[in-house]
C-alpha positions, 0 to 999 in steps of 0.5 A, a space after each residue: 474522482 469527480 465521477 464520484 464527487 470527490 475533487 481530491 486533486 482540487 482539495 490537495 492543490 487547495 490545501 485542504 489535504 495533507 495526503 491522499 490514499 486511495 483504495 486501490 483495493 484489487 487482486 491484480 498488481 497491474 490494476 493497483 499500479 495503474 490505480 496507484 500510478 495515476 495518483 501519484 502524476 495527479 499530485 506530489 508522490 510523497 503525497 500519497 499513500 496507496 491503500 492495499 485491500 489485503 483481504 482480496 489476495 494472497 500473503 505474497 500478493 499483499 507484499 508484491 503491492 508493498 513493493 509496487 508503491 515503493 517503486 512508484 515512490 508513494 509516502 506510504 501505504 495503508 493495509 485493509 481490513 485490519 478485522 481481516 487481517 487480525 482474525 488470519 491464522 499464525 503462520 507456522 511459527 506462531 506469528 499472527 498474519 499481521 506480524 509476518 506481514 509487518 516483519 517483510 513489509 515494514 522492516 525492509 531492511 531485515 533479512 527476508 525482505 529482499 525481494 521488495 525493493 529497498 527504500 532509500 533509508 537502507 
């Protein structure tokens, strides 16, 4: 980070963040976890939110990102770029890219999911 002048782990220490997301933004799961893992040994994982460049790869993809921040036991996650993903065509039921996405990524308790892993609120 600081190769880039931003001593983020510097200004959450110093209280100046609440959290962190950094943009992980990379077609590659191994990529994203390393991006992501470094993170979260940087400071408190729920403080971090792990950005996903949605518009890099695949639908599937996307989700497989979802399910690797859960894992490393991220706060959250952020998609980008809405403008991307809200001009995708509707899947064939008729549901825009996002609401597919939403109805697997953020009802992981709702049948269709189970291949992310479960938070622990289920």
């Amino acid at each position: 980070a600081s190769e880039r002048f931003q001593e983020w782990t510097v200004w959450m220490e110093e209280g100046l963040l609440d959290v962190v997301a950094p943009m992980a933004y990379t077609p590659e799961d191994a990529t994203f976890r390393a991006q992501i893992g470094a993170a979260v040994q940087s400071v408190e994982r729920r403080r971090v939110w792990a950005g996903i460049g949605v518009w890099q790869g695949t639908f599937e993809g996307s989700l497989s990102k979802v399910g690797i921040a859960r894992e490393l036991g991220v706060g959250g996650f952020s998609l980008f770029s809405y403008d991307w993903a809200s001009g995708q065509p509707a899947d064939a039921s008729g549901r825009s890219w996002l609401q597919a996405f939403g109805g697997r990524a953020f009802a992981p308790c709702a049948p269709g999911s189970a291949r992310l892993p479960r938070p622990r609120s289920c």
